[in-house]
N, CA, C and O of each residue as an XYZ file, in Angstrom:
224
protein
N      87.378     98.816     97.263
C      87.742    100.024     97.968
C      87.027    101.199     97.320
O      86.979    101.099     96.094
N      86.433    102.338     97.853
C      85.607    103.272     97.845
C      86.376    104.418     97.228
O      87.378    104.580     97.923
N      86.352    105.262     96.256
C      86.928    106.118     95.640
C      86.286    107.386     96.531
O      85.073    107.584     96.603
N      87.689    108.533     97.457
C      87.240    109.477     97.404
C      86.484    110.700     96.924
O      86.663    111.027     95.751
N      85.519    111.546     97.807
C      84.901    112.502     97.205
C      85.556    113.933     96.633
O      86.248    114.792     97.180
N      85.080    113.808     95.436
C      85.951    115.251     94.843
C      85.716    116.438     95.747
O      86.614    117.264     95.914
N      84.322    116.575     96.446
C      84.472    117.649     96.896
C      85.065    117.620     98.183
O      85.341    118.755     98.570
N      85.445    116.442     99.225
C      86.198    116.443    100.487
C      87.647    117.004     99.896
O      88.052    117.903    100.633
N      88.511    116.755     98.834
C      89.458    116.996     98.292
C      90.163    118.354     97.988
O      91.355    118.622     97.840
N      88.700    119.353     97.931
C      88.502    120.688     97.645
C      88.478    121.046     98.795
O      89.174    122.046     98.968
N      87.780    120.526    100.051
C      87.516    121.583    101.045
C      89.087    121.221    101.389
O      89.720    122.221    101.728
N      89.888    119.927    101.371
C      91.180    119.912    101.920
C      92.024    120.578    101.534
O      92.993    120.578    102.294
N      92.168    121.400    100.354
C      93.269    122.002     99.513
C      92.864    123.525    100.331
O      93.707    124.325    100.737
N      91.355    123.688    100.450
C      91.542    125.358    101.210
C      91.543    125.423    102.529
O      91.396    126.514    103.079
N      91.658    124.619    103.030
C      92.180    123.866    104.542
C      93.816    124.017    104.939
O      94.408    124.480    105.914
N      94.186    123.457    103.817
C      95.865    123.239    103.947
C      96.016    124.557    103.753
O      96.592    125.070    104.712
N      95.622    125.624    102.558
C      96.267    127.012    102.322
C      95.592    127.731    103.460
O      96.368    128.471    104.064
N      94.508    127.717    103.859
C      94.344    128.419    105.157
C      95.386    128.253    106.497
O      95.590    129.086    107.380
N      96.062    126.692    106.324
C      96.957    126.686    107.388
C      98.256    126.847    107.848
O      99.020    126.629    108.788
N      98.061    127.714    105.873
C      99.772    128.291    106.047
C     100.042    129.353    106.717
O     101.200    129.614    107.046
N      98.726    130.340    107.105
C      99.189    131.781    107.804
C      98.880    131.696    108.940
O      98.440    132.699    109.502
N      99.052    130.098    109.849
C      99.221    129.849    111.155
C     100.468    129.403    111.349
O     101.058    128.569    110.662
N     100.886    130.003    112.352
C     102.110    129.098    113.205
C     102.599    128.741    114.583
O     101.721    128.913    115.428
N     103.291    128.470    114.872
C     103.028    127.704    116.473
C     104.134    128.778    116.857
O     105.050    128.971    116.057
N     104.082    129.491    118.064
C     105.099    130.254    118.903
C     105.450    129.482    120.298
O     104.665    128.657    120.766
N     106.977    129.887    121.075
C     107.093    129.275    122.041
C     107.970    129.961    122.683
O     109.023    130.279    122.130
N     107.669    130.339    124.065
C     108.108    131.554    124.733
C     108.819    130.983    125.831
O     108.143    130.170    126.462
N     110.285    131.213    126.357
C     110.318    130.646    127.119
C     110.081    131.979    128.725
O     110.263    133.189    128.865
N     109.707    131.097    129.419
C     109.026    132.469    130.730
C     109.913    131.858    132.168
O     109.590    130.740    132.570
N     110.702    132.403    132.697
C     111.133    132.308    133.837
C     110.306    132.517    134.991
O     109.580    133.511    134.994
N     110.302    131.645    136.084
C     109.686    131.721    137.177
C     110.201    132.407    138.248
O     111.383    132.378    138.588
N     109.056    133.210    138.944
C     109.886    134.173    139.760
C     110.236    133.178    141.145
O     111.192    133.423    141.881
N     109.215    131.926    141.380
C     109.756    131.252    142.966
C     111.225    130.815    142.420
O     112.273    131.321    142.822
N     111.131    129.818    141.464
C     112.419    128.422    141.320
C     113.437    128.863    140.598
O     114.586    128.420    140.621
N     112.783    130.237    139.583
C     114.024    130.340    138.967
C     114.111    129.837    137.398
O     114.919    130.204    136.544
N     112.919    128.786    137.265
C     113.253    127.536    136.329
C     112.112    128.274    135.243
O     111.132    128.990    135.446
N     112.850    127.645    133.811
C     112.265    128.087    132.870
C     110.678    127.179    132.259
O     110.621    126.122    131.630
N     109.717    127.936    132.663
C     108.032    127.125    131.498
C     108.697    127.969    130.164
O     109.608    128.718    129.810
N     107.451    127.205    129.711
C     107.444    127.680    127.729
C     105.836    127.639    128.293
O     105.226    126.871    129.036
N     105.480    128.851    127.558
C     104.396    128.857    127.037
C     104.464    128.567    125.555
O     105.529    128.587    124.938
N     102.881    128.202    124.808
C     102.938    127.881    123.499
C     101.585    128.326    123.097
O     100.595    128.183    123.814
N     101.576    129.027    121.589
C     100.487    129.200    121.200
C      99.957    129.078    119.761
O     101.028    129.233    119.174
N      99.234    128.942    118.987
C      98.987    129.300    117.992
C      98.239    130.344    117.182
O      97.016    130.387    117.047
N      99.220    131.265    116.607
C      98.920    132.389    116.585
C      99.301    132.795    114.540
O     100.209    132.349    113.839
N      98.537    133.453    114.294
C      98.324    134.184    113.116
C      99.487    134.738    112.499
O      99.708    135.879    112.905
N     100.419    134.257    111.538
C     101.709    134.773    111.191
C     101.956    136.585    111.197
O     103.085    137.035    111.390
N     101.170    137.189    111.043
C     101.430    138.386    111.474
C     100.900    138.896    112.981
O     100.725    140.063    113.333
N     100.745    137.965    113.579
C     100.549    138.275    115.213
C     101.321    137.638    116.320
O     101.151    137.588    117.538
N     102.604    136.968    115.161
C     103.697    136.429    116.027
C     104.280    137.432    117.330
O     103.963    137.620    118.504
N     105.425    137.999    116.284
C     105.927    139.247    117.030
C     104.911    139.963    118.267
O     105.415    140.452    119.278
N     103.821    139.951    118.092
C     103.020    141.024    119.198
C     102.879    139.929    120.270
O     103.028    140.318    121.428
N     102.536    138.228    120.017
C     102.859    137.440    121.185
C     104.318    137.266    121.661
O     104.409    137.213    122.888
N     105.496    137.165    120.975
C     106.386    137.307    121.577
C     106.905    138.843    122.665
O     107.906    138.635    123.351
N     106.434    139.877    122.758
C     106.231    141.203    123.018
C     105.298    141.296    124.340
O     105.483    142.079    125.271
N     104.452    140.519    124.256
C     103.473    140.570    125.395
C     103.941    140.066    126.748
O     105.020    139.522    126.516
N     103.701    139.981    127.919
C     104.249    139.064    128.915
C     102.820    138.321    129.822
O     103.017    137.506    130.723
């Protein structure tokens, strides 16, 4: 079995900390025919939550 590369290991560690100041949002949006609730979903920048929840 093949011993991983030190440097794939490195780009993964600033990979993972880059993917802490993402997060997933989920909106729920009422329809004006049925009545019935979609979700939109997005992934959005932890300080650009709030301004997607805000938007329509």
């Amino acid at each position: 079995m093949a011993k991983a590369a030190k440097t794939a290991q490195k780009k993964d560690l600033k990979a993972s900390a880059d993917a802490k100041n993402w997060t997933k949002v989920i909106r729920a949006v009422r329809s004006p025919k049925s009545g019935a609730y979609t979700f939109k979903e997005n992934i959005v920048h932890k300080d650009k939550g709030a301004d997607f929840l805000k938007s329509k």
